[in-house]
Backbone as numpy.savetxt, mean C-alpha at the origin, in Angstrom:
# Nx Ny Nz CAx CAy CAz Cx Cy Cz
20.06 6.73 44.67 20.37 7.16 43.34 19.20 6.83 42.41
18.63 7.86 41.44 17.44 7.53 41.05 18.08 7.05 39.43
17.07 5.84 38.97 17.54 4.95 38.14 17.03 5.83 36.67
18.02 6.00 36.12 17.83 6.30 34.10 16.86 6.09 33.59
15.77 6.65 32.77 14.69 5.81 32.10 15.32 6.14 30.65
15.25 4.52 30.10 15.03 4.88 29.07 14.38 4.90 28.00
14.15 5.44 26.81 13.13 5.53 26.07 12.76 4.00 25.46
11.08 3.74 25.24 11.19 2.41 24.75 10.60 2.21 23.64
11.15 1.62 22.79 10.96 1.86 20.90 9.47 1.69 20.50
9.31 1.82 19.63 7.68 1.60 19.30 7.63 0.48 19.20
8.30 -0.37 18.50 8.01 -1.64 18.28 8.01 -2.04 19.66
8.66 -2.27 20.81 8.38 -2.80 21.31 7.09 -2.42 22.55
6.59 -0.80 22.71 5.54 -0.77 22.53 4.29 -1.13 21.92
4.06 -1.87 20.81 3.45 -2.23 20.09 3.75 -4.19 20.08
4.48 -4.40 20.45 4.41 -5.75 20.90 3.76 -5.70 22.21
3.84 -4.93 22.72 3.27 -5.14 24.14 1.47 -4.87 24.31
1.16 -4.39 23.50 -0.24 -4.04 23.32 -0.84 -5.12 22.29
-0.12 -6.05 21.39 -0.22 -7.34 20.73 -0.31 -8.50 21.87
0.04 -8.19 23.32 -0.13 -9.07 24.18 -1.39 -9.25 25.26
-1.88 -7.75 24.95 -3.30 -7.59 25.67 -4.41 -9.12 25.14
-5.22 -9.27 26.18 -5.30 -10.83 25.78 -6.59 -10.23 25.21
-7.53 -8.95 24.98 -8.08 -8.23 24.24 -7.82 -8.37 22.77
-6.42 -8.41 22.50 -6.20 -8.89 21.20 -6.30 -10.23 20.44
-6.76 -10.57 19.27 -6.92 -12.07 19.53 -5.54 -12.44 18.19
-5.66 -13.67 18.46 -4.07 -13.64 17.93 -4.17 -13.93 16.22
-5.25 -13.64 15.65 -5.70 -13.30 14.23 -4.79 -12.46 13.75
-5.28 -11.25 14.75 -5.26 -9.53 14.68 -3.73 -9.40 14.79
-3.27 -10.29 16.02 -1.30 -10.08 16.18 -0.59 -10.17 15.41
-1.25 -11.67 14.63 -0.32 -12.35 13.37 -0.47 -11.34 12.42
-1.98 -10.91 11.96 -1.85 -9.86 10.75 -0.96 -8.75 10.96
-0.67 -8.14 12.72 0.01 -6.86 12.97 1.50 -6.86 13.06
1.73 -8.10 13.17 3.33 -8.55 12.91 3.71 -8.98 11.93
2.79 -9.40 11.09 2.92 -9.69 9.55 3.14 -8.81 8.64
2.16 -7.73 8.73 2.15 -6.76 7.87 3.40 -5.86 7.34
3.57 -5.73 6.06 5.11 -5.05 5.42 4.34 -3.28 6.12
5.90 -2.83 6.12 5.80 -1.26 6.63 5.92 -0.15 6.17
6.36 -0.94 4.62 7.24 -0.32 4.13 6.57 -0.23 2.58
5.06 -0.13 2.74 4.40 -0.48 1.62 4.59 -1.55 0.84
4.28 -1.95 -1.01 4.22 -3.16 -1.13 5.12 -3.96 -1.60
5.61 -4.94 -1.68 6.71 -5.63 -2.23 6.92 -5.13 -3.89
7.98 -5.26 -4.36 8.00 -4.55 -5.93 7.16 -5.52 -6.79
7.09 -7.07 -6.71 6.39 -7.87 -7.39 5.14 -7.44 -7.65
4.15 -6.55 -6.39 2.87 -6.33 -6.54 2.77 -5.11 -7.08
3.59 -4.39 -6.97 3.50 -3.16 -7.49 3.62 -3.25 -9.20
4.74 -4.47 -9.77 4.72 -4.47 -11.08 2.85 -5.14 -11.64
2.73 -6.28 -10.44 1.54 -6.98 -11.07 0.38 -5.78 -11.27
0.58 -4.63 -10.30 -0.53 -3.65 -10.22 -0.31 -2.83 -11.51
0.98 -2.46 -11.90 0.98 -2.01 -13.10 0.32 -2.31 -14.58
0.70 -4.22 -14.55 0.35 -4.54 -15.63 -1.10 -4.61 -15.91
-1.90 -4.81 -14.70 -3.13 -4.32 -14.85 -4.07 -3.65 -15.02
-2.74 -2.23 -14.93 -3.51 -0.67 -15.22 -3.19 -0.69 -16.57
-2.52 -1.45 -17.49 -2.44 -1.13 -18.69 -3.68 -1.14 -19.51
-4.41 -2.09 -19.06 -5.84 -1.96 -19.64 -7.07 -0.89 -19.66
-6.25 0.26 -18.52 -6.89 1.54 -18.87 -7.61 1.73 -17.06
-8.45 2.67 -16.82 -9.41 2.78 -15.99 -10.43 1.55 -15.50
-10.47 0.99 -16.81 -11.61 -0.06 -16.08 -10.66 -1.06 -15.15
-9.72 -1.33 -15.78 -8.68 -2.13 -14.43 -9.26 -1.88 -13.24
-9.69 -0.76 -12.72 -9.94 -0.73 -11.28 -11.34 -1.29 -10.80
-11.77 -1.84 -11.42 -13.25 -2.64 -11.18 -12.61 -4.18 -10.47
-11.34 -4.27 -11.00 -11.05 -5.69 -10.99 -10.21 -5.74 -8.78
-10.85 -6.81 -8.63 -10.76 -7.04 -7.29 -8.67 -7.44 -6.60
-8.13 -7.81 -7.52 -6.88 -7.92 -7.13 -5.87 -6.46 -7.76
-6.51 -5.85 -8.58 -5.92 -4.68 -8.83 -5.91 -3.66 -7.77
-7.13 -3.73 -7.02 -7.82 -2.97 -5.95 -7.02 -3.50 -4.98
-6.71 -4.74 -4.39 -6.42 -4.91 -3.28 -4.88 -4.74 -3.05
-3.91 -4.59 -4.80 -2.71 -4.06 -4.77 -2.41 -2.92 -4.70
-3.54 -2.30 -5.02 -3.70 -0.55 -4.58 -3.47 -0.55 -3.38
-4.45 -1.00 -2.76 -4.78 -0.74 -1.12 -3.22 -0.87 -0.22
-2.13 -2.29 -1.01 -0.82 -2.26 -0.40 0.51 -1.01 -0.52
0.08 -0.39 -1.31 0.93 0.74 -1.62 1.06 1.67 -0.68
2.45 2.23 -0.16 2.17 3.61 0.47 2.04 4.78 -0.45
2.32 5.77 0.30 2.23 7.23 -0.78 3.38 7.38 -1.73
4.72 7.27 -1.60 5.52 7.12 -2.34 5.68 6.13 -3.49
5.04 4.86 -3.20 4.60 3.87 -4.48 3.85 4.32 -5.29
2.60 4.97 -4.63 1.26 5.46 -5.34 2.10 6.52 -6.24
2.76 7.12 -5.60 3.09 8.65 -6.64 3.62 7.88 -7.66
4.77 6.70 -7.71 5.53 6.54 -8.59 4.70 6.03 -9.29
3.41 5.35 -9.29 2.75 4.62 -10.37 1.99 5.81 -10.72
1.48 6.85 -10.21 0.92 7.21 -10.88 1.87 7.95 -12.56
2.93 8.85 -11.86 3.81 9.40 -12.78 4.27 8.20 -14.12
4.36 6.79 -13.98 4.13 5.81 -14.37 3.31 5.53 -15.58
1.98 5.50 -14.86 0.76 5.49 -15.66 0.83 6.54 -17.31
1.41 7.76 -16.47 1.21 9.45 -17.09 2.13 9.11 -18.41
3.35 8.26 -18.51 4.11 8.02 -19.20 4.61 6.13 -20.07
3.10 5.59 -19.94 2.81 4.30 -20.40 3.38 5.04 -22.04
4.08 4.05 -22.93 4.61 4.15 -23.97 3.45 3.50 -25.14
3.31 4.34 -26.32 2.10 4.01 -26.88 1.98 2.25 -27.25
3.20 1.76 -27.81 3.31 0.70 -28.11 2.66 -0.46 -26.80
2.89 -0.24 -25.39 2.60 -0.92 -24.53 1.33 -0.67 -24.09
0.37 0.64 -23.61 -1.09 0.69 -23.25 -0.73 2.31 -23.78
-2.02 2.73 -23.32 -2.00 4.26 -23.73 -1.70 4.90 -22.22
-1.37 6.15 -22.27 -1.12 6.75 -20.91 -2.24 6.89 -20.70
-2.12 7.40 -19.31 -3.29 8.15 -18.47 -3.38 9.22 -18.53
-4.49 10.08 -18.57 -5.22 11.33 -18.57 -4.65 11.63 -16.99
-4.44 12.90 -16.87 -4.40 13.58 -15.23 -5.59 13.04 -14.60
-7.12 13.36 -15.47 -8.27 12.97 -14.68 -8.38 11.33 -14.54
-7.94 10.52 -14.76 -7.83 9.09 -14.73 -6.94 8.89 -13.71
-5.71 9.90 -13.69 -5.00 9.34 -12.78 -5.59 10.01 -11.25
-6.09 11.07 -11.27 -7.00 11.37 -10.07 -7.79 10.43 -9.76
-8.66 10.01 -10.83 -9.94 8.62 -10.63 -8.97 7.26 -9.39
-7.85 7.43 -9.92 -6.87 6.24 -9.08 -6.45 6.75 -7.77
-5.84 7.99 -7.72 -6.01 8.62 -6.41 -7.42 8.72 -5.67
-8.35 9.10 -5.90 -9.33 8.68 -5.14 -10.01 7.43 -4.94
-9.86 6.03 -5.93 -10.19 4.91 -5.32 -9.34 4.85 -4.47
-7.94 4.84 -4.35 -6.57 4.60 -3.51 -7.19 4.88 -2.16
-7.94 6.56 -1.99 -8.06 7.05 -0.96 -9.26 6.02 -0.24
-9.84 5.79 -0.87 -11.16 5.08 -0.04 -10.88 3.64 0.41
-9.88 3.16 -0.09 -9.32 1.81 0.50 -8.93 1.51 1.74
């Protein structure tokens, strides 16, 4: 009687290639560490409050590296975000500013 296969999840594909001794266990911890699900909401607000200061925000090295945690669905929401900063709090963003953020985003 020939035996069932069954399918085997990614994750645990991906644990199993975390065991190649090729991998060093830096690389495992960061690959089992890492959120999946883009960035926690805390960083996403801290990334906000930093865009309030306009475009140049993105020169700054922890603004950048909260970019870099975002997936695409975060990114969209900050950008639409940005588009609708209330005058009293920063000024909005220009479409072309908020492109300027989509393409640092992209090069991260």
């Amino acid at each position: 009687m020939a035996r069932k296969r069954t399918k085997v999840s990614d994750d645990i594909k991906r644990f199993w290639r975390l065991l190649d001794p090729d991998v060093s266990l830096e690389r495992a911890w960061r690959d089992l560490n890492a959120r999946r699900d883009g960035a926690a909401q805390s960083t996403v607000e801290a990334m906000m409050f930093s865009l309030r200061r306009g475009p140049d925000a993105l020169a700054d090295l922890n603004t950048l590296r909260r970019l870099a945690e975002l997936d695409e669905r975060q990114l969209l929401a900050a950008m639409v975000r940005l588009q609708k900063f209330r005058p009293e709090i920063a000024p909005a963003w220009t479409p072309e500013q908020v492109e300027v953020l989509a393409a640092v985003r992209k090069r991260l």
